[in-house]
C-alpha atoms as a printed R data frame, in Angstrom:
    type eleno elety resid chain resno       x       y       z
1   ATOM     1    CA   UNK     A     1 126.996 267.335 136.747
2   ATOM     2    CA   UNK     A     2 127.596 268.426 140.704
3   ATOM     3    CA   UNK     A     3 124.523 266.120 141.490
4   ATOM     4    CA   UNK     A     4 125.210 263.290 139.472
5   ATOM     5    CA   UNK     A     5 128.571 262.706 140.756
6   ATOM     6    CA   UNK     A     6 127.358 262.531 144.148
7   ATOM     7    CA   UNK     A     7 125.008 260.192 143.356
8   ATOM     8    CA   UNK     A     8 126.530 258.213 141.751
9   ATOM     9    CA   UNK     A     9 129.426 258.175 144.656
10  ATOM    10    CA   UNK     A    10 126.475 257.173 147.180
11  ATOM    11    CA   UNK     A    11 125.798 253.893 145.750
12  ATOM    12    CA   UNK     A    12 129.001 252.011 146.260
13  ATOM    13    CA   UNK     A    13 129.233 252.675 150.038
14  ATOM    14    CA   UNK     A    14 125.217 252.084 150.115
15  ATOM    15    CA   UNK     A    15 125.556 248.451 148.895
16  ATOM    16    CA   UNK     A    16 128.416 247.370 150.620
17  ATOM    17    CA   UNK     A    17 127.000 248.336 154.174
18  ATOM    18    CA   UNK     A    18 123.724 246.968 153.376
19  ATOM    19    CA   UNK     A    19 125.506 243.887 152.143
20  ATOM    20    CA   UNK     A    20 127.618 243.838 155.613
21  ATOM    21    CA   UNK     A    21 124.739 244.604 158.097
22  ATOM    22    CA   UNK     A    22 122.299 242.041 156.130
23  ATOM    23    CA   UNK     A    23 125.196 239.379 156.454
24  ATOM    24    CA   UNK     A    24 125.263 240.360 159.877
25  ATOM    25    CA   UNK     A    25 121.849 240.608 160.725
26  ATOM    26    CA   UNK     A    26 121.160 237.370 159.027
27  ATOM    27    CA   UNK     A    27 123.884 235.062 161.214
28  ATOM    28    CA   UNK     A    28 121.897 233.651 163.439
29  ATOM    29    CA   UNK     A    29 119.202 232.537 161.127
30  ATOM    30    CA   UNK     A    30 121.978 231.026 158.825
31  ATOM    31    CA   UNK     A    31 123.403 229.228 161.581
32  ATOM    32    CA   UNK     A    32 119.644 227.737 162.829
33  ATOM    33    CA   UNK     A    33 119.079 226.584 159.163
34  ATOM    34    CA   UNK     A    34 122.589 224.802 158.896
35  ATOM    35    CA   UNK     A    35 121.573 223.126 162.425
36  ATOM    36    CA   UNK     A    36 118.670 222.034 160.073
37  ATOM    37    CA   UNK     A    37 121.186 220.481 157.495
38  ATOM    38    CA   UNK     A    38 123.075 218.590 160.398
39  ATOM    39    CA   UNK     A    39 120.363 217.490 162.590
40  ATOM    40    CA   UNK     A    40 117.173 216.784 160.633
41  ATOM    41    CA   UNK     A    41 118.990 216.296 157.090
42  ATOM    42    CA   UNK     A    42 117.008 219.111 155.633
43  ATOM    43    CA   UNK     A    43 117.752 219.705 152.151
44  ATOM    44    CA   UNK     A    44 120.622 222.273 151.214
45  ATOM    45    CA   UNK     A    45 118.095 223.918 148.672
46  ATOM    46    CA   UNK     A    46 115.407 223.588 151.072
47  ATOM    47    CA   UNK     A    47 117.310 225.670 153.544
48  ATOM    48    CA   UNK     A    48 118.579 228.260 150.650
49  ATOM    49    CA   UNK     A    49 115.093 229.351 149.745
50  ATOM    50    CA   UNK     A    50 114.601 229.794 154.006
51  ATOM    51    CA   UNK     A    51 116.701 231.649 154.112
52  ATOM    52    CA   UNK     A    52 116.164 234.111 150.788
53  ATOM    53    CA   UNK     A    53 112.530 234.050 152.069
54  ATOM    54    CA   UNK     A    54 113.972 236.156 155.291
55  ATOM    55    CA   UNK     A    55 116.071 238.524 153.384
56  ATOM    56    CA   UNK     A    56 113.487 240.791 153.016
57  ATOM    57    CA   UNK     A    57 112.757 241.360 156.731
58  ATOM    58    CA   UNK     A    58 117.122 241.842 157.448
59  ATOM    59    CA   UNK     A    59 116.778 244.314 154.147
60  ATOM    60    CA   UNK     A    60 113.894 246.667 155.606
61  ATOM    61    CA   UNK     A    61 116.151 247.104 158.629
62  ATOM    62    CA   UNK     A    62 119.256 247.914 156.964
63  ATOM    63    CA   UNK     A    63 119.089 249.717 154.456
64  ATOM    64    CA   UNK     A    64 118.165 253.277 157.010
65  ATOM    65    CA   UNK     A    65 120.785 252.368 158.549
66  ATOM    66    CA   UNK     A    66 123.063 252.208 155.136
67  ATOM    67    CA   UNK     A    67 121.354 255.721 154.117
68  ATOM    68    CA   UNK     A    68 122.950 257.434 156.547
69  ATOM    69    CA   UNK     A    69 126.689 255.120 156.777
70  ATOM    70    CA   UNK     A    70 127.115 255.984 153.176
71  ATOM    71    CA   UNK     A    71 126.213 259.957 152.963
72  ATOM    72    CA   UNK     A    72 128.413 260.400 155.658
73  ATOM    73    CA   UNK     A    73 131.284 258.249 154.738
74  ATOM    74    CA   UNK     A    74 130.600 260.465 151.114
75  ATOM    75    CA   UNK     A    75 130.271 263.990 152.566
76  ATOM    76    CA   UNK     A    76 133.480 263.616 155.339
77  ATOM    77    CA   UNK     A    77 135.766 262.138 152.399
78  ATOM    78    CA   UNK     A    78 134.289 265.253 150.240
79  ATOM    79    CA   UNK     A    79 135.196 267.755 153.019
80  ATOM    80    CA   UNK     A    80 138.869 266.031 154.389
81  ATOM    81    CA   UNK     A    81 139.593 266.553 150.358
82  ATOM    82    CA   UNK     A    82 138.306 270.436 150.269
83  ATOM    83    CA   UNK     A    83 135.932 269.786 147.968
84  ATOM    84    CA   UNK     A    84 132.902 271.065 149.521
85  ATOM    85    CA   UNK     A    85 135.305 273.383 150.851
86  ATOM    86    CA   UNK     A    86 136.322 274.545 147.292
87  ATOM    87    CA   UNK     A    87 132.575 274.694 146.017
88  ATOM    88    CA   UNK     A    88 132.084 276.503 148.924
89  ATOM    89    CA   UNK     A    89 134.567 278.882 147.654
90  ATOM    90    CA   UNK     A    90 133.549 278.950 144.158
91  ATOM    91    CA   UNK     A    91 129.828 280.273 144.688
92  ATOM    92    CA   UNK     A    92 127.899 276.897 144.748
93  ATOM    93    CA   UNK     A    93 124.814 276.659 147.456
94  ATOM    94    CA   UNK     A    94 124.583 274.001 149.301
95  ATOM    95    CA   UNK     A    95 121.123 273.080 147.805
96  ATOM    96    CA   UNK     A    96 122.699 271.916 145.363
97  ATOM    97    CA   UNK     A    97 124.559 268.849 146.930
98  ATOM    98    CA   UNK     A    98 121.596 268.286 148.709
99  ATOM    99    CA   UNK     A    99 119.090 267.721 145.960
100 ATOM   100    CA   UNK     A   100 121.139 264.427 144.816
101 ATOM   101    CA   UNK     A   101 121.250 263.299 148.970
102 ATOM   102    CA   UNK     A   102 117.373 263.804 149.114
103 ATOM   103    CA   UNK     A   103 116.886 261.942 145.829
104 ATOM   104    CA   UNK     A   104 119.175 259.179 146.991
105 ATOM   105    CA   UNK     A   105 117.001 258.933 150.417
106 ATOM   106    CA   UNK     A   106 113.584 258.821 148.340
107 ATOM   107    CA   UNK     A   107 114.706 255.996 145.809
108 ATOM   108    CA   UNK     A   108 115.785 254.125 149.318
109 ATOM   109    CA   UNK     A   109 112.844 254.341 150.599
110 ATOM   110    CA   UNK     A   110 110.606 254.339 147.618
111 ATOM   111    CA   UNK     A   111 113.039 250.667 147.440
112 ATOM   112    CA   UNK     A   112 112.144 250.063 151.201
113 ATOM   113    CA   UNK     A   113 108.730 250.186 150.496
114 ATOM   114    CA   UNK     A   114 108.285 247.958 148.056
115 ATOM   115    CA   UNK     A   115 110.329 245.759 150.690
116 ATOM   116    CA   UNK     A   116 107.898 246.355 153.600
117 ATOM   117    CA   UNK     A   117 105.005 246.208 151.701
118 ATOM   118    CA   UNK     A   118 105.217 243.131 149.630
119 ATOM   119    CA   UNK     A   119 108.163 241.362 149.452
120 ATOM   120    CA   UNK     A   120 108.461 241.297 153.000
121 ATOM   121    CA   UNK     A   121 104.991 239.670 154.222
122 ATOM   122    CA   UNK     A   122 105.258 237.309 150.516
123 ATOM   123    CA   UNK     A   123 108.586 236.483 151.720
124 ATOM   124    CA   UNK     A   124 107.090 235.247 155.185
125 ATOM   125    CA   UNK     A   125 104.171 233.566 153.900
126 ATOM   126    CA   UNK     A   126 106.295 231.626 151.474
127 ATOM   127    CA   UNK     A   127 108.163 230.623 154.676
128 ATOM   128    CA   UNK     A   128 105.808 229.136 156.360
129 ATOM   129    CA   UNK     A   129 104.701 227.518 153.519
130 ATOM   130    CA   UNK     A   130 107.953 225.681 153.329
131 ATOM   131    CA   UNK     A   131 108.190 225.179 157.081
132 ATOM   132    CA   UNK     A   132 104.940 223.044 156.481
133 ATOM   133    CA   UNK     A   133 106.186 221.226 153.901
134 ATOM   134    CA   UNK     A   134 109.315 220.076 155.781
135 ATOM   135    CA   UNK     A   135 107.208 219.240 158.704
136 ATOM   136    CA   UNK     A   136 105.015 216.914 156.564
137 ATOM   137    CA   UNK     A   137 108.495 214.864 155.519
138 ATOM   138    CA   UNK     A   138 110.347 215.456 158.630
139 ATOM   139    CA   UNK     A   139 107.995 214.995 161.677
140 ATOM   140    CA   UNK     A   140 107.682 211.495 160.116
141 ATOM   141    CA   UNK     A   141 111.465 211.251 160.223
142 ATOM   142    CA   UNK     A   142 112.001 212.676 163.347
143 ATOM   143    CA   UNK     A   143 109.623 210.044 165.080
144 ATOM   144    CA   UNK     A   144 111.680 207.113 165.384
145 ATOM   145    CA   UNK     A   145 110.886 203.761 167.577
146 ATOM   146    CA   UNK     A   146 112.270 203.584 170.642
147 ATOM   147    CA   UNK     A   147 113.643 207.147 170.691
148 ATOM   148    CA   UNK     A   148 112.647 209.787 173.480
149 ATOM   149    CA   UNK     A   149 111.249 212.665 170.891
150 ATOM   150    CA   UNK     A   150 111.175 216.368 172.380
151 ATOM   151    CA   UNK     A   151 109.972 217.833 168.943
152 ATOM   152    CA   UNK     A   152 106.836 219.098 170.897
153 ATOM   153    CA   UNK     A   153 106.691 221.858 173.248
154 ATOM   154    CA   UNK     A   154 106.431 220.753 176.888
155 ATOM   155    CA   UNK     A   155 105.426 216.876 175.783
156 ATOM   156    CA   UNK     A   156 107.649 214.013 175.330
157 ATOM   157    CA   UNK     A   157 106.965 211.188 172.992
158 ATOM   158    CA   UNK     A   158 108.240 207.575 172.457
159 ATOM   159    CA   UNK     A   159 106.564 204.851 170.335
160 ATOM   160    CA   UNK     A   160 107.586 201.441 170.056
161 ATOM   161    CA   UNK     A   161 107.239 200.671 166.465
162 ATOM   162    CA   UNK     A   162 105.919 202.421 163.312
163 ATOM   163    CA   UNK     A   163 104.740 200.327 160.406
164 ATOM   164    CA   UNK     A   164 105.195 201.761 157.019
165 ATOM   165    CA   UNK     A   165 102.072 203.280 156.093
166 ATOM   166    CA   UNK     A   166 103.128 205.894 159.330
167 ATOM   167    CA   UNK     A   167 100.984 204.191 161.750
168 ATOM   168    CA   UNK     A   168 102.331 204.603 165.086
169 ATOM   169    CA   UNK     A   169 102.244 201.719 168.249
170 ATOM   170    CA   UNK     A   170 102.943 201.640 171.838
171 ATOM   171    CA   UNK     A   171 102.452 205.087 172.715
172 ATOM   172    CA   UNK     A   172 104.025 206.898 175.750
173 ATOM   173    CA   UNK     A   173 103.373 210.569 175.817
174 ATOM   174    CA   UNK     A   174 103.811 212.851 178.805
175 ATOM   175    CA   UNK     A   175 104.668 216.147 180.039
176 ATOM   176    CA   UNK     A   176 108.475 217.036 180.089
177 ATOM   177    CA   UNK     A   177 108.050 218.488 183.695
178 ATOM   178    CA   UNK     A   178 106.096 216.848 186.291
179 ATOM   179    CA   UNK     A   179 103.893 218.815 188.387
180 ATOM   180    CA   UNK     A   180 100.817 218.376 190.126
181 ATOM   181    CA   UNK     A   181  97.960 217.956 187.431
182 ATOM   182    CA   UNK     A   182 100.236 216.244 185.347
183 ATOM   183    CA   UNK     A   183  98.820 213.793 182.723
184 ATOM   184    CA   UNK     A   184 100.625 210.687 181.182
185 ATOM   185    CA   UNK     A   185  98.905 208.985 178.060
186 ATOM   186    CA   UNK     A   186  99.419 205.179 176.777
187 ATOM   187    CA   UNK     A   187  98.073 204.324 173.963
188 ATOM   188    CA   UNK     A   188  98.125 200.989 171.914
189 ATOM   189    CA   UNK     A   189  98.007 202.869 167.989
190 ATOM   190    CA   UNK     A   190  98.035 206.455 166.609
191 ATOM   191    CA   UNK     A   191  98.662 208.802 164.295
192 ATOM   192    CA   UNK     A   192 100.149 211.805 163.548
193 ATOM   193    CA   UNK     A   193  98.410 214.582 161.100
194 ATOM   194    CA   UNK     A   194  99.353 217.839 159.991
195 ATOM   195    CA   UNK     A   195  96.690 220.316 158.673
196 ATOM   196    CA   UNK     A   196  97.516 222.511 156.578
197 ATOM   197    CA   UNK     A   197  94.723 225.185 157.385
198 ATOM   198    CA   UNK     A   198  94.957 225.437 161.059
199 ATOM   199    CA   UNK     A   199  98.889 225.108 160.742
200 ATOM   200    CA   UNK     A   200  98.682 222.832 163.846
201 ATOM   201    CA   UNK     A   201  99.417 218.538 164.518
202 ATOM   202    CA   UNK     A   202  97.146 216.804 165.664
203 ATOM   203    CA   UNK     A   203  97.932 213.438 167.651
204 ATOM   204    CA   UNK     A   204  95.489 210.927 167.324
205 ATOM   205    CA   UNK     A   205  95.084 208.019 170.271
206 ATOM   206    CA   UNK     A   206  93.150 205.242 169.874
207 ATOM   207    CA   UNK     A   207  92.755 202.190 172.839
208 ATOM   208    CA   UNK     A   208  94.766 204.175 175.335
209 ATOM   209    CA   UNK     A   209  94.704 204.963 179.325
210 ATOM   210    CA   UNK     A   210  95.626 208.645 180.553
211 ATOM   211    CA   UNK     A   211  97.095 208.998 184.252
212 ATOM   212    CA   UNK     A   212  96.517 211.863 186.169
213 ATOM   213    CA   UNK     A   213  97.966 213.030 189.246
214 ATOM   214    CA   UNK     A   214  96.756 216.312 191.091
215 ATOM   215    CA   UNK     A   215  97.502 218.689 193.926
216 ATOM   216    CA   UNK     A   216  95.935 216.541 197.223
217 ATOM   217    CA   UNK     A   217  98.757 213.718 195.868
218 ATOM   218    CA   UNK     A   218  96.016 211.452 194.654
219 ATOM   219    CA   UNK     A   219  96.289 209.294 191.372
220 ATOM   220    CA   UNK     A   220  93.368 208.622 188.801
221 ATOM   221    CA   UNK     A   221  93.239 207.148 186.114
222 ATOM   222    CA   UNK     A   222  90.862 206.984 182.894
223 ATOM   223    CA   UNK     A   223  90.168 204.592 179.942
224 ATOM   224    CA   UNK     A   224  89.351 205.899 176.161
225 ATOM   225    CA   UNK     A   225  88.765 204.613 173.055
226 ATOM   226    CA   UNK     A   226  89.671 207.695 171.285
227 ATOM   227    CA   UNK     A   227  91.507 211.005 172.055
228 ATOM   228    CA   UNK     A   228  93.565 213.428 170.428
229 ATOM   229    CA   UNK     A   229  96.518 216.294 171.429
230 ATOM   230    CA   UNK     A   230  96.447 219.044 169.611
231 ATOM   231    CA   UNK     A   231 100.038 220.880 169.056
232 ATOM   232    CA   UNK     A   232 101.642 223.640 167.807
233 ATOM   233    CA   UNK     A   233 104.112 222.992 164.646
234 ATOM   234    CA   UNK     A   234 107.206 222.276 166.151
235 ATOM   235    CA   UNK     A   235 109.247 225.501 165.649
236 ATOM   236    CA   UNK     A   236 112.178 224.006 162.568
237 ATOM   237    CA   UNK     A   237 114.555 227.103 163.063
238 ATOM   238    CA   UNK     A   238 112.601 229.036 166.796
239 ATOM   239    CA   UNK     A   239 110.822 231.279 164.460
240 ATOM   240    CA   UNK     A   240 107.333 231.717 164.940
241 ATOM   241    CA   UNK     A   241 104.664 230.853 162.496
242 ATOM   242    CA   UNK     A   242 101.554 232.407 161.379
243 ATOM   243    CA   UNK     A   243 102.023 236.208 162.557
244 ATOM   244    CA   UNK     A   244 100.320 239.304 161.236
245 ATOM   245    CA   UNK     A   245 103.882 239.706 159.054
246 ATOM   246    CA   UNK     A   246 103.056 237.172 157.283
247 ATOM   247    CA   UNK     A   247  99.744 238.599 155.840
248 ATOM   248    CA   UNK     A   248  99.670 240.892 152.454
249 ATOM   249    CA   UNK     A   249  98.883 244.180 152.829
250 ATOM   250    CA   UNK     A   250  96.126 244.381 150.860
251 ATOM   251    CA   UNK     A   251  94.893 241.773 153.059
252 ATOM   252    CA   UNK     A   252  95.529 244.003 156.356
253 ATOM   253    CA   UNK     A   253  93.561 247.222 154.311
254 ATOM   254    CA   UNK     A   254  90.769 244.897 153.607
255 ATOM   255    CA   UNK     A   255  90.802 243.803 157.154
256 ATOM   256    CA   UNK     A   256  90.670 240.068 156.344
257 ATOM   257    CA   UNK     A   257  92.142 237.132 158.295
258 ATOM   258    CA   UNK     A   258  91.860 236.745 162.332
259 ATOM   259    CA   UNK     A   259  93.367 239.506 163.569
260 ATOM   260    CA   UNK     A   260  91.569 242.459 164.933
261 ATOM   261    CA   UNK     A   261  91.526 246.319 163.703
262 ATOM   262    CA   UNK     A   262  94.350 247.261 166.335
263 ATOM   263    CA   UNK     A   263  97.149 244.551 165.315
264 ATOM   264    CA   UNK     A   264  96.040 245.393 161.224
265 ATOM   265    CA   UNK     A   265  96.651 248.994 162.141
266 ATOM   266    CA   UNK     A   266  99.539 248.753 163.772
267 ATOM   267    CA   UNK     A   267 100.842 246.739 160.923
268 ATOM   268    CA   UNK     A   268 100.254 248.233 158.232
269 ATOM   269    CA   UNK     A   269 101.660 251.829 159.705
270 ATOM   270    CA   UNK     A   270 104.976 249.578 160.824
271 ATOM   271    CA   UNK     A   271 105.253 248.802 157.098
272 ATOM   272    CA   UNK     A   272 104.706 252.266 156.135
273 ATOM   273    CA   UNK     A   273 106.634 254.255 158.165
274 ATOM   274    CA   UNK     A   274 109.887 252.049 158.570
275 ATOM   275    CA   UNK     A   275 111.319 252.736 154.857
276 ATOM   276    CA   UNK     A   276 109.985 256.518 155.616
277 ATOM   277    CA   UNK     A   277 113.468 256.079 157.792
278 ATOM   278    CA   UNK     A   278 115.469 256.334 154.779
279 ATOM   279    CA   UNK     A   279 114.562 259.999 153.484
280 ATOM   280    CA   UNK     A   280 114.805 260.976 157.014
281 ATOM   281    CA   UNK     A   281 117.972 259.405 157.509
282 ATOM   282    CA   UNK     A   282 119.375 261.137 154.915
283 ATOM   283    CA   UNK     A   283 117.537 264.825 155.562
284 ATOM   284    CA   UNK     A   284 119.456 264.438 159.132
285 ATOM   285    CA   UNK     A   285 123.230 262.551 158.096
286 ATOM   286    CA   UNK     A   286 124.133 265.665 154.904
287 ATOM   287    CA   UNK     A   287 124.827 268.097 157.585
288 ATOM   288    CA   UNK     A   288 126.632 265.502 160.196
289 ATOM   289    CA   UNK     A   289 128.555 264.635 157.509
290 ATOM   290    CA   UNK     A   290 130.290 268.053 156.302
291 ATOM   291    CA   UNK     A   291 132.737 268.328 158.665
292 ATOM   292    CA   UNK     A   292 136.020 270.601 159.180
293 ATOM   293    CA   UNK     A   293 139.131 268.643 157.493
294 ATOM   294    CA   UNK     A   294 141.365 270.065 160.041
295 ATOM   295    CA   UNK     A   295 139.105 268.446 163.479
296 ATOM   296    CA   UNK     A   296 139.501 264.955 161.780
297 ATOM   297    CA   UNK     A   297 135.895 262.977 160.859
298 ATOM   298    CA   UNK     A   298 135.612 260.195 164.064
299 ATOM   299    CA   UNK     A   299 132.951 263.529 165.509
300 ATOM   300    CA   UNK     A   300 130.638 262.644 162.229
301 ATOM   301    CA   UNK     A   301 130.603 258.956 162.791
302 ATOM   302    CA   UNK     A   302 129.688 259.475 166.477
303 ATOM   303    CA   UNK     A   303 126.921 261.859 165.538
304 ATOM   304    CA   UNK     A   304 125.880 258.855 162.791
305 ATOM   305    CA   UNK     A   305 125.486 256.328 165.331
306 ATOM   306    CA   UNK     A   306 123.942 258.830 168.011
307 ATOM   307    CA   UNK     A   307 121.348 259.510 164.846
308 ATOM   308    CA   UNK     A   308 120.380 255.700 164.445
309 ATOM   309    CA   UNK     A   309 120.033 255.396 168.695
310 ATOM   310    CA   UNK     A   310 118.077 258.035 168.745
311 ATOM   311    CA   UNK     A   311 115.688 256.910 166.385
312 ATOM   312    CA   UNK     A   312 115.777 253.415 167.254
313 ATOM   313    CA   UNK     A   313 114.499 254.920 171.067
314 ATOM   314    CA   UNK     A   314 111.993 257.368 169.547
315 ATOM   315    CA   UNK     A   315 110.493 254.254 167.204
316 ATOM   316    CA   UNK     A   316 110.564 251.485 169.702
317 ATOM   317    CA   UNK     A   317 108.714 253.971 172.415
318 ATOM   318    CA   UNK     A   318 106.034 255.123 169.562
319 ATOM   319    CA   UNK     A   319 105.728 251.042 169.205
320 ATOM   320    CA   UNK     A   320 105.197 250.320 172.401
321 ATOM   321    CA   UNK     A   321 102.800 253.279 172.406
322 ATOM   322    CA   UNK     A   322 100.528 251.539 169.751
323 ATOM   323    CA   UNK     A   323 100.269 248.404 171.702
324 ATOM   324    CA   UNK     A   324  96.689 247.535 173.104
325 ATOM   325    CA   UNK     A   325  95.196 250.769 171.765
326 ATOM   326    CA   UNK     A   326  92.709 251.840 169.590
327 ATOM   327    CA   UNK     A   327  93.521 251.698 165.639
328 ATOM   328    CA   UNK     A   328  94.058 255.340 165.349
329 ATOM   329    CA   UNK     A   329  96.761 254.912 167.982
330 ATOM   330    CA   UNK     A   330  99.064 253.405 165.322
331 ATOM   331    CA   UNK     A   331  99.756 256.639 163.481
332 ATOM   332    CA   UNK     A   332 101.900 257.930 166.173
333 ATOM   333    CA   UNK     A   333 104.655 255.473 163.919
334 ATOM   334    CA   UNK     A   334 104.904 258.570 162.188
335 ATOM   335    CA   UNK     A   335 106.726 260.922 164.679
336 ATOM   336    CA   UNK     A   336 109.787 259.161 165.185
337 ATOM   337    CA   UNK     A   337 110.846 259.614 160.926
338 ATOM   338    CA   UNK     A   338 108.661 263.109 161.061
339 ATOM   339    CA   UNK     A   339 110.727 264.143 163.778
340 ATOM   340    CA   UNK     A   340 114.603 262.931 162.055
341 ATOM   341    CA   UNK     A   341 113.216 264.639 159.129
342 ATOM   342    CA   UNK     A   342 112.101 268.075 160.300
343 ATOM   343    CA   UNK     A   343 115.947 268.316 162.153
344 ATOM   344    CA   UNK     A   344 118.019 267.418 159.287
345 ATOM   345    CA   UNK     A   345 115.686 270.216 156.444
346 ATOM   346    CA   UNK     A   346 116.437 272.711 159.978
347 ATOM   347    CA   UNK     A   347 120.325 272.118 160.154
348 ATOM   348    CA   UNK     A   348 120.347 272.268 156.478
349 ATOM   349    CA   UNK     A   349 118.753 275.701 156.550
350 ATOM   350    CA   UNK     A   350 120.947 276.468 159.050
351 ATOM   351    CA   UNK     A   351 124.003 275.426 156.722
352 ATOM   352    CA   UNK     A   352 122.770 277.436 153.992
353 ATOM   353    CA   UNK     A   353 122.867 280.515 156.275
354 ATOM   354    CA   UNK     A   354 126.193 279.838 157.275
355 ATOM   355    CA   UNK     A   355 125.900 279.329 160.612
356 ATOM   356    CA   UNK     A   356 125.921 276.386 162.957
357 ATOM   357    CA   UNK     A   357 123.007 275.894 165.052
358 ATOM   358    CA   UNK     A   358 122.461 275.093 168.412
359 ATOM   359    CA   UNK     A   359 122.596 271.238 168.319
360 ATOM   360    CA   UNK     A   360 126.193 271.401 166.422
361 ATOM   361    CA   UNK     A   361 127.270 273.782 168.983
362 ATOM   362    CA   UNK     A   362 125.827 271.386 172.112
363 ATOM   363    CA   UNK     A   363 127.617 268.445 170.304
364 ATOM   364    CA   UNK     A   364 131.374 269.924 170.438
365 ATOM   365    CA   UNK     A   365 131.264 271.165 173.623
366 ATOM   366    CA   UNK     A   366 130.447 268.047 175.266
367 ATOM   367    CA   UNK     A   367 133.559 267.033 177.917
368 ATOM   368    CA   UNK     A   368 133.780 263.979 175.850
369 ATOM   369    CA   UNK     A   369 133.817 265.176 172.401
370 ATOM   370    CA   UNK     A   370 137.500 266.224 172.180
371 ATOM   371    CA   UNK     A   371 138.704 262.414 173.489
372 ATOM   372    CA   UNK     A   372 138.195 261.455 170.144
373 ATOM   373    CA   UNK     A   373 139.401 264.149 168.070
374 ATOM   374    CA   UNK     A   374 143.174 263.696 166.744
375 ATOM   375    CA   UNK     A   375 144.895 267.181 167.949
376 ATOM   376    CA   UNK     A   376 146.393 269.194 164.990
């Protein structure tokens, strides 16, 4: 009964943070997509299913992070209202509130995991699958006669008229910043064409000149009868297209698509041992969280937040680790939740012997640690 009541009180605080931090999280992608709405007139439900195909990647970040926000905000209300204090009292271990914490951090991450693993990379390849689809009715759109066009990274393009079957005429293209080596192409007709499998545009010239300049300060010019650019998909939102994210894991284990062993690796223990966070998380936040009701609760919230730095350092050094390394190299993406893990199961051993530990004890007598502490 013990167990299931603190369960049960873990969800509410669990989906309102998540809710909060995804909201946050997601801001700046909502307000690139509604810059979509204004300046491109993208499609309102065009933009929606953007931006639900990104939710995945905001969720595998915050739900850790909610883990451990809502068993401490549940354990510190518990102990400023004597409960624990009173079960304490009455004989109860303190196993047995943490069997429901444990089970609440598995389901998270068993949750997380199906996140990582498949939602998250279908999620991204069903983004760029709409980002190509608006660039096949947009770029047309966005090409207008006798408009400067920056759509292209580094190039500028103008054209003097379009005729309806997208056919392009009087063709000025040139780099946005002159240096020496510079090139500057007229052409008389072209045409733009997306394909699909390389995810690239291709420019086609046709009964052009190209000017070049170089580093002596001579000039040049040559003639053609046909030539092509060959471009990047103009990024619709900054985001970048065509990543290792975006490719299913059963894809990665398989070791299909263009990307070598180290980046699969790498990937596949990223998507693996991020929801591992959430067990971990909440291993470490059950003992931060029982706290004495009479030295107030704003200590547990600092140790919360020094929890999520600490891990955030620990993973983003074992990532930077794994970069340009063998394969093997990736499973050091392990230590970081190993590591959160081990500590909380010792501080919880610690609890159930009734004594503090050494951490605790470092933590309150910092010189800081009493600036926050109400005095009773």
């Amino acid at each position: 009964m013990l167990a299931r009541s603190l369960f049960l009180q873990l969800i509410p605080p669990f989906l309102l943070t998540t809710f909060i931090l995804t909201f946050i999280l997601s801001m700046d992608t909502v307000y690139k997509l509604i810059n979509l709405i204004v300046s491109r007139g993208v499609p309102v439900e065009s933009v929606s299913l953007m931006l639900l195909y990104r939710l995945p990647q905001f969720l595998s970040v915050t739900l850790p992070i909610a883990v451990v926000i809502s068993v401490v905000v549940v354990l510190v209300r518990l102990s400023n209202d004597l409960e624990l204090t009173a079960m304490g009292a009455s004989g109860l271990s303190p196993w047995q509130f943490t069997v429901p914490v444990a089970i609440f951090g598995l389901l998270a991450t068993i949750l997380d995991l199906g996140i990582t693993l498949w939602m998250q990379p279908a999620g991204y390849s069903a983004y760029e699958e709409e980002t190509l689809r608006l660039l096949r009715s947009q770029t047309a759109k966005t090409i207008r006669p006798g408009v400067l066009n920056y759509d292209f990274p580094g190039k500028v393009l103008y054209v003097e008229s379009k005729s309806p079957n997208e056919e392009l005429e009087g063709i000025f293209i040139s780099d946005t910043e002159f240096h020496p080596g510079s090139m500057v192409s007229l052409s008389s007709t072209g045409q733009l064409l997306i394909r699909e499998r390389e995810q690239d545009i291709l420019l086609k010239l046709r009964q052009g000149t190209m000017h070049f300049g170089n580093t002596e300060g001579g000039y040049r010019t040559m003639d053609f009868e046909k030539f092509q650019y060959q471009f990047r998909p103009p990024q619709l939102d900054g985001s970048p297209t065509r990543k290792v994210w975006g490719v299913s894991t059963m894809d990665l284990i398989q070791a299909e698509g263009n990307f070598g062993a180290q980046t699969r690796q790498r990937e596949l223990q990223l998507r693996l041992t991020t929801p591992l966070a959430c067990l971990a998380f909440a291993l470490a936040a059950l003992t931060i969280g029982i706290v004495d009701p009479r030295r107030g609760r704003s200590n547990a919230y600092l140790q919360a937040l020094a929890l999520i730095i600490i891990h955030y350092i620990l993973w983003s050094f074992s990532k930077e680790l794994t970069i340009g390394k063998e394969p093997m190299k990736a499973f050091v993406l392990w230590v970081p939740p190993i590591m959160i893990g081990l500590w909380g199961v010792y501080q919880i051993q610690l609890s159930h012997q009734n004594w503090r530990g050494p951490l605790t004890w470092c933590w309150e007598h910092l010189p800081f640690k009493n600036l926050s502490d109400p005095e009773i």
